[in-house]
C-alpha positions in Angstrom: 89.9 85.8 131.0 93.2 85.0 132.9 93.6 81.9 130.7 93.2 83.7 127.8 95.2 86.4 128.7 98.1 83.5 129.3 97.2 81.8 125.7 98.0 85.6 124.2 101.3 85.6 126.2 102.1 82.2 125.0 101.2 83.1 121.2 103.4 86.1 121.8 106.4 83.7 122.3 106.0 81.9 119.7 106.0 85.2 117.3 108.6 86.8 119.1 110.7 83.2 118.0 109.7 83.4 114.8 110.4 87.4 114.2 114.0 85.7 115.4 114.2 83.7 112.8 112.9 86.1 110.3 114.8 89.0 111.1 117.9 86.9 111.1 117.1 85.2 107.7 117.5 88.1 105.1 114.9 88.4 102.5 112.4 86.5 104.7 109.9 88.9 105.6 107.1 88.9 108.5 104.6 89.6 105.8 105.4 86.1 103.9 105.1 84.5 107.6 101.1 86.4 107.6 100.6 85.6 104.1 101.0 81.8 104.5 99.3 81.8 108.4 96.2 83.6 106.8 96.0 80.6 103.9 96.2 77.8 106.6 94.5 80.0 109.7 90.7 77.9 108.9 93.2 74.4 109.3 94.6 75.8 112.0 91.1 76.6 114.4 90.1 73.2 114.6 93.3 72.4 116.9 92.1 74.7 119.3 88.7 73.4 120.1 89.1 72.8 123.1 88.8 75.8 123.9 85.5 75.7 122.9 85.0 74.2 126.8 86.0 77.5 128.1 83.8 79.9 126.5 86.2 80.8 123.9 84.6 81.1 119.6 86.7 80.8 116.5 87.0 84.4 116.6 89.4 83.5 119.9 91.7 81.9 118.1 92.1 84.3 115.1 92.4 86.9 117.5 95.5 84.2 118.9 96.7 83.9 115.7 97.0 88.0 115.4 99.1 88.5 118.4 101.3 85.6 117.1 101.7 87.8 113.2 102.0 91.2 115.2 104.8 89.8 118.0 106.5 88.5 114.5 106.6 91.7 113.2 107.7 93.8 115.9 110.5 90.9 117.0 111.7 91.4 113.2 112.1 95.0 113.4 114.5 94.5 116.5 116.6 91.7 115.0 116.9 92.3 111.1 119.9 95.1 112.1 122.3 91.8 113.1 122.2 91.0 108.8 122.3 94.2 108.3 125.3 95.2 110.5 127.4 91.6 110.0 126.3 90.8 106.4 124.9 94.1 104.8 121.9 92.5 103.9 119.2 94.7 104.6 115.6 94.6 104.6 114.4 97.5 102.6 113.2 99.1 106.0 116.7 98.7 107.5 118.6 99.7 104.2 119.9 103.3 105.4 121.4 101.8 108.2 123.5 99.8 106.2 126.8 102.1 105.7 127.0 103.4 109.6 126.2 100.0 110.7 128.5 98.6 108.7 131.2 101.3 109.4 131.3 100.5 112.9 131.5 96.8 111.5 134.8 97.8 110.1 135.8 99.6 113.5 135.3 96.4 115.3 132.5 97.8 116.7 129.5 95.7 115.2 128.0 94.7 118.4 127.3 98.4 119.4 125.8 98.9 116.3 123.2 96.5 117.1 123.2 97.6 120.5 122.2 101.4 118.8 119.4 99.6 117.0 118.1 98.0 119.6 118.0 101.0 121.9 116.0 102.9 118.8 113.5 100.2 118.2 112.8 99.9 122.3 112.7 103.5 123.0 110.3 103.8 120.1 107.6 101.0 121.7 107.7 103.4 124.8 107.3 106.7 123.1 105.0 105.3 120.7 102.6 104.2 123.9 102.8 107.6 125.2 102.0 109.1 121.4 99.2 106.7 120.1 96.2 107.9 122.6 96.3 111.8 121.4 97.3 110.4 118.0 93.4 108.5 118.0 91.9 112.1 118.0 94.3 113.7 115.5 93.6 111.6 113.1 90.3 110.2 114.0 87.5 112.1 115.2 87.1 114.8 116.4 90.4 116.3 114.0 89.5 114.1 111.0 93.2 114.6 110.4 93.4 111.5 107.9 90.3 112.7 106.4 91.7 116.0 105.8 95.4 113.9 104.5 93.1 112.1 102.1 92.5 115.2 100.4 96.1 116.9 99.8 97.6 113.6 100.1 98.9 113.5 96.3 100.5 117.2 96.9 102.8 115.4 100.3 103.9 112.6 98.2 105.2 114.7 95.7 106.4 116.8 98.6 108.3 114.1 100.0 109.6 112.7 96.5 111.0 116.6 95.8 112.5 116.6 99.3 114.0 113.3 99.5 116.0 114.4 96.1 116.7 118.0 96.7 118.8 116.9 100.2 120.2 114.6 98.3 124.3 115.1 99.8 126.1 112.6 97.1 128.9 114.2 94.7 129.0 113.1 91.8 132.8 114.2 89.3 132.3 114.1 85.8 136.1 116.0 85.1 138.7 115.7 88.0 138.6 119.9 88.0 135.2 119.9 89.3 136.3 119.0 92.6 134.8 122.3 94.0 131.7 124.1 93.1 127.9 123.0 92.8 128.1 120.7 89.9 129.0 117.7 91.6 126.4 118.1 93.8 123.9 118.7 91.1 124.8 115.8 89.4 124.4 114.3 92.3 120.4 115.4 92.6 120.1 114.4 88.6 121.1 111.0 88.8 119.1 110.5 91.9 116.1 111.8 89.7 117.4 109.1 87.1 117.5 106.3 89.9 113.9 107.8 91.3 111.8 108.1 88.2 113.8 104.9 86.3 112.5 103.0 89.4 109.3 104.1 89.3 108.9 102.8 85.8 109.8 99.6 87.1 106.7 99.6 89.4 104.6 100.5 87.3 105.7 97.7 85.2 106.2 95.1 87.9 102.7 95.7 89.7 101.1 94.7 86.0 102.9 91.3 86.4 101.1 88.1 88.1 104.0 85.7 89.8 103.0 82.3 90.6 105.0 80.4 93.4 106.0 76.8 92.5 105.1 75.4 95.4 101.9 77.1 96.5 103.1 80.0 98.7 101.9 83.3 98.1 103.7 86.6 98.3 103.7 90.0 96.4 105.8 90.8 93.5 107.3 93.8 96.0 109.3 90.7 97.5 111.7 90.4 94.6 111.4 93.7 93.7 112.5 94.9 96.9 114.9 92.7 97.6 116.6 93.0 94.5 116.6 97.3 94.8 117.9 97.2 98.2 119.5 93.7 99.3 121.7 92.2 96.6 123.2 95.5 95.7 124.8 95.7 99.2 126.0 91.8 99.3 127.3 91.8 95.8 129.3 95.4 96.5 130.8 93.4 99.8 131.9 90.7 97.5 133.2 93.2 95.2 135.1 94.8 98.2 135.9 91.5 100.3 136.8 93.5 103.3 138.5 92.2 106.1 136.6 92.1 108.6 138.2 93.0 112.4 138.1 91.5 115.7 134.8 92.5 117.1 135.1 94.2 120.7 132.2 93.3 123.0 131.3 97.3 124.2 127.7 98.7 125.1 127.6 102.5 123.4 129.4 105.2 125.1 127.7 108.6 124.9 129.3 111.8 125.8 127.6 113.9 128.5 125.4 115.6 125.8 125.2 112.1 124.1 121.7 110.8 125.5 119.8 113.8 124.5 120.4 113.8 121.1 119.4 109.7 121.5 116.5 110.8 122.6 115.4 113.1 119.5 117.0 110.6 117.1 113.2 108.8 119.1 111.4 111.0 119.1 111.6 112.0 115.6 111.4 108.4 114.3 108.9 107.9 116.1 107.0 110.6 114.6 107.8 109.7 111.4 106.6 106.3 111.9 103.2 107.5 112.4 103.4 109.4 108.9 104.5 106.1 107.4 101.5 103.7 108.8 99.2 106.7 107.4 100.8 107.6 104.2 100.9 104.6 101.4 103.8 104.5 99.5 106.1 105.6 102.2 108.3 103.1 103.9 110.3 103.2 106.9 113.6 104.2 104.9 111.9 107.2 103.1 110.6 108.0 106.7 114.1 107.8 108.3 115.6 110.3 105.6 112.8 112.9 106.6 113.4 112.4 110.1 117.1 112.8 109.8 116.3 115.8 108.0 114.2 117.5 110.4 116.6 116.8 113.2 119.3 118.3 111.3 123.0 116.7 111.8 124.0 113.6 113.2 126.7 110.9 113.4 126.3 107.9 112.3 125.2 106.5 115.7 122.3 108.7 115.6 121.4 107.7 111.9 121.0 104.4 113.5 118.8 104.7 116.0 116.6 106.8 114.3 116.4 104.4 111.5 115.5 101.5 114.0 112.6 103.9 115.5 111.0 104.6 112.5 111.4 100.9 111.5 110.0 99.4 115.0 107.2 102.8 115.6 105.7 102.4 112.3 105.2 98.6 112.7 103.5 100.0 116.2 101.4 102.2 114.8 100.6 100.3 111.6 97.9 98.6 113.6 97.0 101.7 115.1 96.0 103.5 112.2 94.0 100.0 111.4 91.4 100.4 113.8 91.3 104.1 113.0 91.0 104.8 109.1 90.0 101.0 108.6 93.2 100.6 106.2 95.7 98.2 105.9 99.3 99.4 105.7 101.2 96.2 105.6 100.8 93.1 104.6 100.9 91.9 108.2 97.9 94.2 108.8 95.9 92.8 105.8 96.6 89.5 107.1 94.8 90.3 110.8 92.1 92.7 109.5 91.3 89.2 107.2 91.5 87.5 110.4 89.7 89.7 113.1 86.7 91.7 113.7 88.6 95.4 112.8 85.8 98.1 114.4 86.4 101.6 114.0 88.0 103.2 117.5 85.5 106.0 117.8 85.3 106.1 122.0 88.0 107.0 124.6 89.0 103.5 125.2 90.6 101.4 122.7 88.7 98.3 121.1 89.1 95.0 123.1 91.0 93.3 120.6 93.1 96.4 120.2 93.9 95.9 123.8 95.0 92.6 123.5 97.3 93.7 120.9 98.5 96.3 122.7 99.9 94.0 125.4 101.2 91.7 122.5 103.3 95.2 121.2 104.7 95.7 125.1 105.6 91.9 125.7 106.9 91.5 122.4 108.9 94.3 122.0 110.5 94.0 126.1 111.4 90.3 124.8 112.9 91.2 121.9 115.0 93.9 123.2 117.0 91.5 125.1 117.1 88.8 122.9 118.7 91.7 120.0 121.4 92.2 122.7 122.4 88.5 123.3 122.0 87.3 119.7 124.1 90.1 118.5 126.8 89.6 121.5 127.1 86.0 120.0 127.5 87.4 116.6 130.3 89.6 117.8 132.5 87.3 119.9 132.0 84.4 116.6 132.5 86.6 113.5 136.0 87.0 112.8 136.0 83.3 112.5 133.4 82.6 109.7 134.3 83.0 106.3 132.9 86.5 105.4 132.7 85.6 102.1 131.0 81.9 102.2 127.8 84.1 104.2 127.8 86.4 101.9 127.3 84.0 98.6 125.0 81.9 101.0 123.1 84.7 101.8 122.5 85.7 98.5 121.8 82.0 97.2 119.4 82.2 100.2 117.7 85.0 99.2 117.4 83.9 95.5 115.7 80.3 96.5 113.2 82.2 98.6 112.4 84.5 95.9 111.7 81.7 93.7 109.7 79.8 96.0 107.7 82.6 96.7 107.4 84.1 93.1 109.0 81.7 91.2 111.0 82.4 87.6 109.3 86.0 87.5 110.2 86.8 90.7 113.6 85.7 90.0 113.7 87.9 87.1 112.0 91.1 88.5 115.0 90.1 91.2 117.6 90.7 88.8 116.3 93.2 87.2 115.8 95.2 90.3 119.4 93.7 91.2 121.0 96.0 88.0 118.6 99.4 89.0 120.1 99.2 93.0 124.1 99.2 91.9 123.5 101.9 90.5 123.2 104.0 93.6 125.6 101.9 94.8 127.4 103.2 92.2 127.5 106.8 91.6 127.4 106.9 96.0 123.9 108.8 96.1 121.1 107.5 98.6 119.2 103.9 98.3 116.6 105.6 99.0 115.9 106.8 95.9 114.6 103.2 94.4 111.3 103.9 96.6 110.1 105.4 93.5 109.0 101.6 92.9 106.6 102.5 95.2 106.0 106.3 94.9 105.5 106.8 91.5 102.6 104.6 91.0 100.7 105.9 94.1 101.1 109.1 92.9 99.6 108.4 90.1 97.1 106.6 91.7 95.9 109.2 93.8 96.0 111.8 90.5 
């Protein structure tokens, strides 16, 4: 047991590192890192027969490999905000956090930013441990509250598609004299129904498409698709703008006296909308922010942050959560360890073993990751006004193309572009990203109908 419990610490490590370099790489995903450890995880076993000696099956070292995907994904969800904050190149989780990130960017205050984020995604680990026991019974037995979901669930996504474009805020001026009055703003709520339904057409298109990799690797179409909606809009708008970028001051966040309690329900209510985004397919982590921010009411852009960041990190919590509840895989890093391990239903009071295990892998991983958010982001800071802005920017989206193609190959490249063309044009016309989840929403809809 206690060398076990040292081999799951030790696999932690090593996913923490690689959630480093994943979070830091934009475009590069945890779930391509699963994808290509569950195609080489049967090569992988016989390195580890020694263990064999100590009592330990090839179910031990699938359960290894696990914590080593999950630590991945919970390291990313701490670090991708340094790309998005010093590059605005987001994941499509992080992509609301783009503009207030960035804004204090332009205030010289990028590494507080990150410092927001990282207080977001840690404060969500520690909610989330105090909200996942109760939530076993809510949704589980006895409530059946996923059961009951299951049932209605067509009527919330179309719910949360009519809410997500009725508090839409953009403005959008056809004449100069409409200034004033509602039209702007119901313009505004038009073209985001234009951005929402035109990319849902693209899903339903793109889904129908069968991308082969080049060289082997295997990832969704969803990876060029997404990247495209929500990634290269943002870098090609900061070549457009070539901004100059200020000195960075080295500052942890300063709250005012009523500061730390509104921190606290920017948590909270990520938190909480984490757990509707692990349990509700088709919702992602941005759609989830803009209903938390929503049902908080108000905030600065420091809040926006850190809620963002706990919906982001709390969903990637309870992601695995919900796995050993419902039986359903919500990402592709959970597919990857329900293909892996022995996933039984949690029906008693204590969690599964393996759950456990994971459970310590969520803690470990997300205390690591925490710190290493803070230091990474610190050398960020104090280095940034001396690399060419510009030169990252083009790298970063050369980067991101030769990773869609390597993954995808030329389809994925051209679902990229495509997708590309559909994300400016929020960019645009200044109404939410958000809106491109249609891409997602519009064929589960339909799905469930």
């Amino acid at each position: 047991m206690l060398l076990f419990l040292l081999l799951v610490f030790v696999f932690c490590l090593l996913g923490v590192s690689a959630g480093v370099l994943t979070g830091l790489l934009p475009g590069f995903h945890v779930n391509n890192v699963a994808v290509i450890l569950l195609s080489v995880s049967s090569g992988i076993a016989p390195f580890f027969r020694f263990l064999s000696g100590y009592g330990f099956s090839s179910e031990t070292v699938f359960t290894l490999i696990s914590v080593f995907i999950l630590s991945c994904s919970i390291s990313h969800t701490f670090l991708d905000c340094i790309p998005s904050t010093f590059l605005g190149a987001p994941d499509p989780d992080t992509a609301l956090s783009v503009l207030p990130a960035h804004s204090l960017l332009m205030e010289g205050r990028g590494y507080e930013a990150v410092s927001l984020s990282a207080i977001g995604s840690y404060g969500a680990i520690l909610f989330c441990f105090i909200l996942f026991f109760p939530l076993r019974f809510v949704i589980g037995t006895p409530l059946e509250g996923y059961n009951l979901l299951k049932k209605i669930m067509v009527f919330v996504l179309i719910a949360v598609s009519i809410l997500m474009i009725a508090t839409e805020k953009g403005r959008i001026i056809v004449h100069k004299k409409e200034k004033k009055g509602l039209f702007p703003s119901i313009m505004g709520m038009l073209f985001a129904v234009f951005v929402f339904f035109l990319s849902g057409v693209f899903g339903l298109i793109i889904f129908n498409i069968d991308a082969t990799s080049p060289v082997g690797l295997s990832s969704s179409i969803l990876f060029p698709a997404l990247a495209g909606l929500f990634g290269m809009p943002t870098l090609i708008a900061s070549l457009k703008s070539k901004p100059v970028i200020p000195r960075q001051n080295i500052s942890e966040p300063v709250f005012d006296k009523f500061g730390k309690k509104p921190s606290f329900l920017s948590i909270v209510s990520g938190s909480v909308m984490g757990v509707l985004v692990s349990i509700v397919p088709g919702i992602t982590s941005a759609v989830g922010t803009v209903l938390a921010m929503n049902v908080r009411g108000e905030s600065d852009k420091k809040q926006t942050i850190i809620t963002l960041s706990a919906v982001n990190t709390a969903c990637a919590f309870f992601i695995v959560i919900v796995m050993f509840i419902i039986l359903r895989a919500r990402s592709g890093a959970a597919l990857a360890m329900m293909n892996l391990i022995t996933v039984s239903e949690w029906k008693d009071v204590s969690p599964p073993q393996v759950l456990f295990y994971l459970l310590i892998a969520i803690l470990f991983a997300g205390f690591l990751s925490y710190f290493l958010t803070l230091k990474i982001g610190k050398s960020f800071a104090k280095s940034f006004d001396k690399i060419p802005y510009l030169l990252m920017i083009k790298s970063t989206i050369l980067l991101v193309t030769l990773l869609v193609f390597l993954f995808t190959g030329f389809i994925g490249v051209l679902v990229l572009s495509i997708a590309t063309f559909i994300g400016l044009l929020p960019v645009e016309w200044g109404i939410r990203r958000s809106h491109c989840m249609g891409v997602l929403l519009i064929p589960v809809i339909l799905y469930f109908l």
